[in-house]
C-alpha positions as CSV (number, residue, x, y, z in Angstrom):
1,X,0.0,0.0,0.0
2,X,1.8,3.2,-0.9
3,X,1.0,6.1,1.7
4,X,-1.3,8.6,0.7
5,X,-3.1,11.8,2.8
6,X,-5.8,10.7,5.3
7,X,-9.7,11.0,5.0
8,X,-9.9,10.4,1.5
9,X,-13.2,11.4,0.3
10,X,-15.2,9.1,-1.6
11,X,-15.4,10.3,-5.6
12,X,-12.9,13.2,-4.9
13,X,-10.5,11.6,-3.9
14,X,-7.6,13.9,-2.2
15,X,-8.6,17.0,-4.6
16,X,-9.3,19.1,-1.9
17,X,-5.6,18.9,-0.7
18,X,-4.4,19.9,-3.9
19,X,-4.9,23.2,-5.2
20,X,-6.0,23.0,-9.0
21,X,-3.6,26.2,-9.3
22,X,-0.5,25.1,-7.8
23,X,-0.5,21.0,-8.0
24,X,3.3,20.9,-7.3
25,X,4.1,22.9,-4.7
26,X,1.3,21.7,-2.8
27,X,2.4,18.0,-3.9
28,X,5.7,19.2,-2.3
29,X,4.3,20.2,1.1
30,X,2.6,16.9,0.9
31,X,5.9,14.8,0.3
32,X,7.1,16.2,3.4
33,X,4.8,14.4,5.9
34,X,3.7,11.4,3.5
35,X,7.8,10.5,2.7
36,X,9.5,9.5,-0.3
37,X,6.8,7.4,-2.2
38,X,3.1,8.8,-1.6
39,X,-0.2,8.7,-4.1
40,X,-2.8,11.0,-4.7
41,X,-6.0,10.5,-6.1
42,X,-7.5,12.9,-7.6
43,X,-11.3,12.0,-9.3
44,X,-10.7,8.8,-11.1
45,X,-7.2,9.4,-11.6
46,X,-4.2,8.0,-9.4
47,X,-0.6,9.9,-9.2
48,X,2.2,7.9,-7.7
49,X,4.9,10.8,-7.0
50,X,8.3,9.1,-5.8
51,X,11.1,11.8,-5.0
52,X,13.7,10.0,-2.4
53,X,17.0,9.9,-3.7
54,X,17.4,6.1,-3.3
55,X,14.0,5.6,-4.8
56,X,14.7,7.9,-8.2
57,X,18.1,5.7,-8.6
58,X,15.7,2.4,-8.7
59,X,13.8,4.9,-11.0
60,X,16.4,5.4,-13.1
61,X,17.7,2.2,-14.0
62,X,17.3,1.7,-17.5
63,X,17.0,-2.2,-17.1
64,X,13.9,-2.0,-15.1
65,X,12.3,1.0,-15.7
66,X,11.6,3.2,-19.1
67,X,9.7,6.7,-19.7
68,X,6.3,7.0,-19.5
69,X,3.5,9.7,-20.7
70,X,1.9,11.0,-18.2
71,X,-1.7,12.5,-18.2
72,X,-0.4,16.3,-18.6
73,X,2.1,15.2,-21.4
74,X,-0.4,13.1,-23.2
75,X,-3.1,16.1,-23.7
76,X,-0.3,18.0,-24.9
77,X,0.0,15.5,-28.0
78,X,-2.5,17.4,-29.9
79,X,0.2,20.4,-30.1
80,X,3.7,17.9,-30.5
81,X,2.5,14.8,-31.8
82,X,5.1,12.3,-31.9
83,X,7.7,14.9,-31.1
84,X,10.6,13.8,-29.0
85,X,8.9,14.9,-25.8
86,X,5.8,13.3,-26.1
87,X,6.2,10.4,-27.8
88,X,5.4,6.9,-26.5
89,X,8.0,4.0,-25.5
90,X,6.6,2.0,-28.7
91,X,6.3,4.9,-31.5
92,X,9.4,4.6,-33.6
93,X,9.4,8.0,-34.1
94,X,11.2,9.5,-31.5
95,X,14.3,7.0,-32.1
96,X,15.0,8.5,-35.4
97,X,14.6,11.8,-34.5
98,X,16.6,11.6,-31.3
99,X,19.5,9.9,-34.2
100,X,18.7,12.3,-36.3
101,X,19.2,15.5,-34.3
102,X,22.0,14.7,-32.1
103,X,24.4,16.8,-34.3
104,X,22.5,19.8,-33.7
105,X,24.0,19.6,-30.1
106,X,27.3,18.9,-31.0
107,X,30.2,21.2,-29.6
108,X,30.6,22.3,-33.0
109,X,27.2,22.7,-33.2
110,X,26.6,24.8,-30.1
111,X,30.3,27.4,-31.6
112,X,27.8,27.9,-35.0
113,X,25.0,29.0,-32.7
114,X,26.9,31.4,-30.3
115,X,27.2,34.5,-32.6
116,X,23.9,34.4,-33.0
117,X,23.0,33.9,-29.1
118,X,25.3,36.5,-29.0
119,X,22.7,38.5,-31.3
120,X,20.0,38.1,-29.4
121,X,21.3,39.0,-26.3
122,X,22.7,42.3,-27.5
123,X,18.7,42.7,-28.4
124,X,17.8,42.4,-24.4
125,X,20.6,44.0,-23.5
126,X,19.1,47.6,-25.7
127,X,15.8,46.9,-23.9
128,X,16.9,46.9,-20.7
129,X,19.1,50.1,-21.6
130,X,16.3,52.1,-22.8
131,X,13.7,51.0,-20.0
132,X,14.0,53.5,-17.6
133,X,12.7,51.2,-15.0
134,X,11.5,47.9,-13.6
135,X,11.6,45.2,-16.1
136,X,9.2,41.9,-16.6
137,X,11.7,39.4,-16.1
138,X,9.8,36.3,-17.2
139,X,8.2,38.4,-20.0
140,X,11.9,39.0,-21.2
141,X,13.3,36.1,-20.7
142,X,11.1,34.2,-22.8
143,X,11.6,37.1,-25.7
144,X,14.9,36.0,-25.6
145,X,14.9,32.4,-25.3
146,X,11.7,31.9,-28.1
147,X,14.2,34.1,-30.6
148,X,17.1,32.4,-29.7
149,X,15.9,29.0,-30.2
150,X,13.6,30.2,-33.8
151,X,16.7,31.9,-35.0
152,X,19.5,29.3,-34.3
153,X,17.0,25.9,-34.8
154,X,15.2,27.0,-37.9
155,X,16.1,30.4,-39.4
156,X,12.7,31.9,-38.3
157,X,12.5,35.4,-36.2
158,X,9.8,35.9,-33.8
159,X,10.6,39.5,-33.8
160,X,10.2,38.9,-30.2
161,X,12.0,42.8,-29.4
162,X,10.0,44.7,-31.8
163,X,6.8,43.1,-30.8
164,X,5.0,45.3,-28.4
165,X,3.0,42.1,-27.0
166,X,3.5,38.7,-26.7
167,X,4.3,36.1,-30.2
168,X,0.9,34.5,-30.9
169,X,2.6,31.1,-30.9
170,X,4.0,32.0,-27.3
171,X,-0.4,33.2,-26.4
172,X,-1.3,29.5,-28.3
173,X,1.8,28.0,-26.4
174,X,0.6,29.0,-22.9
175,X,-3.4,28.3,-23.5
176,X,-2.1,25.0,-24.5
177,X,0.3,24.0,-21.6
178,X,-2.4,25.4,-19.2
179,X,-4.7,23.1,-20.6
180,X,-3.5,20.0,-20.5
181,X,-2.7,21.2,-17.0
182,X,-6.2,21.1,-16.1
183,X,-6.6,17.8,-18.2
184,X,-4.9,15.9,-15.2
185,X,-7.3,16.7,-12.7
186,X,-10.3,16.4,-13.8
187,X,-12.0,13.7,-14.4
188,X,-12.4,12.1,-17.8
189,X,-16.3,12.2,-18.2
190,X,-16.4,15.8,-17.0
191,X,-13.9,16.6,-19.2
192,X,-15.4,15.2,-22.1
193,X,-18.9,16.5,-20.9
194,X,-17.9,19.8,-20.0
195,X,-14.4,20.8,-21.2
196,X,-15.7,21.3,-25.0
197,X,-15.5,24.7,-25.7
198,X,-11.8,24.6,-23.7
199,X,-11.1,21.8,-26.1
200,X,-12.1,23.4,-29.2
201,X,-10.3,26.3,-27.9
202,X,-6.9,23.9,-27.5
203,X,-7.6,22.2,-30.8
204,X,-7.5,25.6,-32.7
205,X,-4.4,26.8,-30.6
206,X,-3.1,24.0,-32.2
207,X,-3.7,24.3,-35.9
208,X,-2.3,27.9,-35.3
209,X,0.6,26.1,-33.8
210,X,1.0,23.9,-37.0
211,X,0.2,26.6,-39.5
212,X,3.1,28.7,-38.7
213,X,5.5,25.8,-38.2
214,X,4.3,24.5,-42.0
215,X,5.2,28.3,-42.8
216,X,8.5,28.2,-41.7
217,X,9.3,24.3,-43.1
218,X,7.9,25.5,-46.3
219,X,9.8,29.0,-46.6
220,X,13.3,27.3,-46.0
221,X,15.4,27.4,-48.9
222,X,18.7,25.4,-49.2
223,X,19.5,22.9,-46.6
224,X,21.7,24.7,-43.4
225,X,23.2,23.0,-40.4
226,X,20.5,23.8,-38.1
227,X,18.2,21.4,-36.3
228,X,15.5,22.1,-39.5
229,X,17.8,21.6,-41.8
230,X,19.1,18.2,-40.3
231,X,15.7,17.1,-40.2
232,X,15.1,17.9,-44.1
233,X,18.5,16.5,-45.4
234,X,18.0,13.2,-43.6
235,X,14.9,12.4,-45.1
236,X,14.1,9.6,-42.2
237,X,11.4,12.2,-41.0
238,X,7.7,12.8,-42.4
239,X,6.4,16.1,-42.5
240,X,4.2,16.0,-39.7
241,X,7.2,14.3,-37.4
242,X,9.1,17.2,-38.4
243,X,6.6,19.5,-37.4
244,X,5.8,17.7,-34.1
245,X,9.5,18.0,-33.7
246,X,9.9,21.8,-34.3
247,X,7.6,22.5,-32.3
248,X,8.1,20.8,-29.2
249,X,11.7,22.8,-29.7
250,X,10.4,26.0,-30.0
251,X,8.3,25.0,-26.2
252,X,10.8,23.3,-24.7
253,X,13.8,24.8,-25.9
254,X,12.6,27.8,-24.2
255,X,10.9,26.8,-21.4
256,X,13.8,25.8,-19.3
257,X,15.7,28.4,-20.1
258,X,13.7,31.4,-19.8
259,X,12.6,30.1,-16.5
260,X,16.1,29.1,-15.3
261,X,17.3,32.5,-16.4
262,X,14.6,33.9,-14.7
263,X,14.9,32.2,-11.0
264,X,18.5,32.4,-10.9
265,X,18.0,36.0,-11.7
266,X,15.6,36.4,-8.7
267,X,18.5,34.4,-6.5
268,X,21.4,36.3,-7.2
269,X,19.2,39.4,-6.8
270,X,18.3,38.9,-3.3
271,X,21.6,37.4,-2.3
272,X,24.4,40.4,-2.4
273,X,27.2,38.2,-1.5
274,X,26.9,35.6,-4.7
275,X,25.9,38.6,-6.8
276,X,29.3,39.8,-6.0
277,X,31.0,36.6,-6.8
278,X,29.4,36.3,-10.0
279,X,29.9,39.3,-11.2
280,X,33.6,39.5,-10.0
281,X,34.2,36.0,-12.0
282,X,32.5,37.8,-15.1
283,X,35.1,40.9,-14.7
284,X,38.2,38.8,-14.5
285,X,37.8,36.1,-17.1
286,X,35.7,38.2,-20.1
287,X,37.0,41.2,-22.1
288,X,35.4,44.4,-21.0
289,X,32.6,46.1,-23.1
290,X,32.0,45.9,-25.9
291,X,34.2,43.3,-26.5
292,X,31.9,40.4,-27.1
293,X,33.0,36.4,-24.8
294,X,34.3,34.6,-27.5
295,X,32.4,30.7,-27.1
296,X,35.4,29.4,-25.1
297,X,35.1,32.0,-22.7
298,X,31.4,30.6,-21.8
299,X,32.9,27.5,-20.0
300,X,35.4,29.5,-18.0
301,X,32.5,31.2,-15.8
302,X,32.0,28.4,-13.4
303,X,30.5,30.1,-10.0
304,X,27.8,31.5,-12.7
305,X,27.1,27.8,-13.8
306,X,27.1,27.4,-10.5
307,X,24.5,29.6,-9.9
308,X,22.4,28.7,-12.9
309,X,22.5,24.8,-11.4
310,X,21.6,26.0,-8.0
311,X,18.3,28.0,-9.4
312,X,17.6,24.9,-11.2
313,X,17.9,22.8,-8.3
314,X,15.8,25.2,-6.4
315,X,13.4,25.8,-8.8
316,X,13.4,23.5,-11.7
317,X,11.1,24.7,-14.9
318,X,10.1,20.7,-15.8
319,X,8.6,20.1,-12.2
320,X,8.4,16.1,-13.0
321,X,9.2,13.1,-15.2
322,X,7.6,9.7,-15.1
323,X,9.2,5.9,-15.3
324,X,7.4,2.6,-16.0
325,X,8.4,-0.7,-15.1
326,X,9.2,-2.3,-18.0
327,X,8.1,-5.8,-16.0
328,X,7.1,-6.9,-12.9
329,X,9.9,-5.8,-10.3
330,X,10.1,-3.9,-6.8
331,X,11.1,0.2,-5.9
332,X,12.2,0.1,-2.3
333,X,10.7,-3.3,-1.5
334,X,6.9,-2.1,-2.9
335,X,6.0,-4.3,-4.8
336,X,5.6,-3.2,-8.9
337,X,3.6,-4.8,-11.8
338,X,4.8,-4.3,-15.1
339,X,3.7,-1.0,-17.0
340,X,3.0,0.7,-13.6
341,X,4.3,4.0,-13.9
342,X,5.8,6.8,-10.9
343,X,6.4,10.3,-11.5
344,X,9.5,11.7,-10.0
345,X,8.9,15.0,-7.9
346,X,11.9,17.0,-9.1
347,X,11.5,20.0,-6.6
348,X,11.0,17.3,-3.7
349,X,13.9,15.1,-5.2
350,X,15.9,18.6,-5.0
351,X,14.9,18.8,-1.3
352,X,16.0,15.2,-0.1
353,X,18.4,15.3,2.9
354,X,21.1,14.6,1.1
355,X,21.2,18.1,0.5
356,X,21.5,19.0,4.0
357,X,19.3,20.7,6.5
358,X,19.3,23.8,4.7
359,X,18.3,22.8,1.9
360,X,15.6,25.5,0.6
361,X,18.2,28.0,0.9
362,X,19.7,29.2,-1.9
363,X,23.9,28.2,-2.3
364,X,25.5,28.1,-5.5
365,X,28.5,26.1,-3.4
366,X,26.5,23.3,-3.2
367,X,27.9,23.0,-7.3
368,X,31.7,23.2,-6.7
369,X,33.1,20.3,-7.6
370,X,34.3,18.5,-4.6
371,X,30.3,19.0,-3.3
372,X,29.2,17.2,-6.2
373,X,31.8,14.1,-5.9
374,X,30.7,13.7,-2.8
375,X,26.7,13.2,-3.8
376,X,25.2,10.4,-4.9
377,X,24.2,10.1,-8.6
378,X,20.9,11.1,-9.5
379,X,19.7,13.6,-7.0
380,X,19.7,16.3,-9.5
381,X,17.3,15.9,-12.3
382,X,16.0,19.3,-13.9
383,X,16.4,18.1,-17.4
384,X,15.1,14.3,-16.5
385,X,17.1,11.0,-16.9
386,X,17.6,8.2,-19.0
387,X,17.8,8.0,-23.2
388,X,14.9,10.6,-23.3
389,X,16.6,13.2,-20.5
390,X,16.5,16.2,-22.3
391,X,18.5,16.2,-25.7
392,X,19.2,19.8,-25.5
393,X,20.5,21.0,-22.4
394,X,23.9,21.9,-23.3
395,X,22.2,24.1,-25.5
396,X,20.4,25.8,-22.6
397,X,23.1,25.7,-20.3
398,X,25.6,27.3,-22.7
399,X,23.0,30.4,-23.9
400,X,21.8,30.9,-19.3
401,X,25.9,31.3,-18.9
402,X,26.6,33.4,-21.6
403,X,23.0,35.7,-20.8
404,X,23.6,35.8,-17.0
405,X,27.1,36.9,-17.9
406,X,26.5,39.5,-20.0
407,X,23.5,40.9,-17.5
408,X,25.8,40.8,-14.6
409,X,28.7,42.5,-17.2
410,X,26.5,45.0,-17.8
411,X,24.0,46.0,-15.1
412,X,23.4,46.5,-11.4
413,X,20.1,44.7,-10.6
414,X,17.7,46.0,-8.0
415,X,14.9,43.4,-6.6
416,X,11.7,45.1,-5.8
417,X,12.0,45.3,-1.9
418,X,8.2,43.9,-1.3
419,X,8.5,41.4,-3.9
420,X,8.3,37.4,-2.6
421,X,8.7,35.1,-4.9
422,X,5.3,33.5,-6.5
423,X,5.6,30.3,-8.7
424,X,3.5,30.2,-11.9
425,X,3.0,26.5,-12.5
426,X,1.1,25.2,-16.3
427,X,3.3,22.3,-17.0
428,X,6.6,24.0,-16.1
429,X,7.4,26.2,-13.3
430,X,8.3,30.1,-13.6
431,X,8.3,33.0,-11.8
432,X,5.0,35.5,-11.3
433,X,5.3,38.5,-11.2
434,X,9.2,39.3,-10.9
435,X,10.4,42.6,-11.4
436,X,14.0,44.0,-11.7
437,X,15.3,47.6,-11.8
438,X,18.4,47.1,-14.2
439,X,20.6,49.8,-14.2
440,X,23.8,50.5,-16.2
441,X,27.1,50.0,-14.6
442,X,29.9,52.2,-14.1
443,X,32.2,51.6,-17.3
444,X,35.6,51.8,-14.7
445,X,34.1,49.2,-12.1
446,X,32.4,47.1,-15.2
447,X,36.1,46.6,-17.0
448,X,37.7,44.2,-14.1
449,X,40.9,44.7,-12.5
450,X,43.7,46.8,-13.7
């Protein structure tokens, strides 16, 4: 019997400990009395969340347990398809594309892509210069990281800086991840009996979604070394894959980036004496303005990617992955039939003792190296585990260094004194609400040591 909250209602299940508007963090607060392995039902539906260290390592052995679609991910398949994301265990799909794409994350791959990360940036980096005040951190983040990943994956501007509101893919994008949100908890008949019009509404988001992709397939000429253009010389991929796979890169391959950008922002903010660190690392190892890092350069700030690891750990965008027993087997001596599936609690997993007793604090030291010889494997998990972990996080990594460098290069950054950080959750995590007052550095202090 896996533990679960007490005075379960009949039909509702445990809905009423579980806010319909922040599902994690109150699945969080839950793990913390129920223990590593607890369940939740919710209506007809049953959630097995597992997030003890020695319980994820079970998880994550690829002998006994595989990825698994999950409620939330499954609704989502009307936007990505077969994309690499979404697809099943079984579909074929996902193997070629995984093949097919792998270049696209290459080292070599990553040096053609910084000038033009490098591009972007420089866009931000005038917006923040003429703002004259607070700026919408998420808001900007995701400008940046929805251009950087149309621009460098496909060719395609969003003219997210020029825009004076959001993208209507990033509008379609959000309607989308908040519904198949809501598709977890409710129950199926009410959804089918009473979520039409919110379906219909997901269903067109969709073919919006698909129209512009099928633009921007269509309106490439020549071949190119980007992800697109890999997908179209191989010829292994049908037009709809390729769609479903473009897409889920343009939502993923922001996602955790904006938001990671975003949280570690909010960190460093309220914490003066990392701020200083990371911004002291920045001055010594980069050229001074305007001298742009040159891709090498990126690696050599390691307290920042120390920083960006520590925001992830705190507050990682993908809040959860699931694994299914590929056969009958055991997870901590409880007992497992084959194709059960688990989802792993990635801001609980983050919190497990073996991070100490401080653990909601906020210390990029946790990431030097000797700290992280000394922790067992698979305790940190923001972009998932296994064959299907996330295929492009050295991508994200390298573009939230080389950004956070650059802001820190550039800018003191004031936190709004009342502000306390609020977690928007859809499917991913990110900030509500965060504000920063950026404000141009003095060029002496700015140009490192002498």
């Amino acid at each position: 019997m896996i533990p679960h909250p007490p005075l379960r209602l009949p039909l509702l299940g445990d809905v009423l400990r579980v806010s319909a508007r922040t599902p994690v963090q109150d699945a969080v607060r839950l793990s913390r009395r129920l223990g590593p392995v607890f369940e939740l039902k919710a209506f007809d539906r049953r959630f097995a969340f597992v997030c003890g260290a020695e319980l994820v390592a079970e998880l994550a052995d690829e002998t006994r347990f595989t990825k698994h679609v999950p409620p939330g991910v499954e609704a989502m398949r009307g936007m990505l398809g077969d994309g690499l994301f979404t697809a099943h265990e079984h579909e074929p799909g996902w193997r070629v594309a995984h093949d097919v794409l792998v270049p696209a994350f290459s080292q070599g791959a990553l040096r053609r892509y910084h000038g033009t990360m490098l591009e972007v940036a420089g866009q931000l980096l005038d917006r923040w210069d003429r703002a004259g005040g607070p700026v919408d951190v998420p808001a900007d983040m995701t400008r940046l990281a929805l251009e950087t990943i149309g621009r460098t994956g496909f060719g395609y501007s969003f003219g997210s800086f020029s825009r004076p509101e959001a993208h209507p893919f990033v509008t379609a994008m959000l309607r989308g991840l908040r519904y198949s949100q809501r598709s977890t908890t409710l129950p199926a008949a009410a959804t089918a009996l009473f979520g039409r019009r919110a379906r219909r509404r997901y269903l067109a988001d969709a073919a919006a979604m698909h129209r512009l992709v099928d633009e921007v397939i269509r309106s490439r000429t020549g071949s190119g070394d980007d992800m697109l253009g890999l997908m179209l010389e191989s010829g292994r991929l049908d037009d709809v894959n390729t769609r479903h796979q473009v897409i889920t890169f343009l939502m993923a391959g922001h996602e955790t980036t904006s938001s990671g950008l975003a949280f570690a922002l909010h960190h460093l903010s309220r914490d003066p004496a990392a701020l200083a660190r990371a911004r002291s690392e920045v001055d010594s190892v980069w050229p001074a303005e305007p001298e742009p890092p040159a891709f090498e350069q990126v690696a050599r700030l390691r307290y920042v990617r120390q920083v960006l690891d520590e925001a992830l750990r705190l507050n990682p965008p993908v809040p959860g992955f699931a694994r299914r027993a590929r056969a009958d087997t055991e997870l901590g001596g409880l007992p497992v039939r084959a194709g059960q599936w688990f989802m792993v609690l990635v801001p609980a997993l983050h919190r497990d003792p073996v991070w100490g007793p401080d653990a909601e604090s906020f210390d990029p030291d946790r990431f030097a190296p000797a700290a992280v010889r000394a922790r067992p494997a698979h305790v940190f998990k923001p972009f998932g585990t296994g064959a299907r972990a996330c295929i492009g996080r050295q991508f994200a990594l390298h573009e939230m260094t080389l950004v956070l460098g650059l802001l820190l290069r550039r800018y003191d950054l004031a936190p709004d004194p009342g502000y306390r950080l609020s977690v928007r959750e859809t499917l991913t995590l990110s900030p509500r609400g965060l504000t920063l007052r950026p404000t141009r550095r003095d060029p002496v202090s700015a140009s490192g040591p002498a």
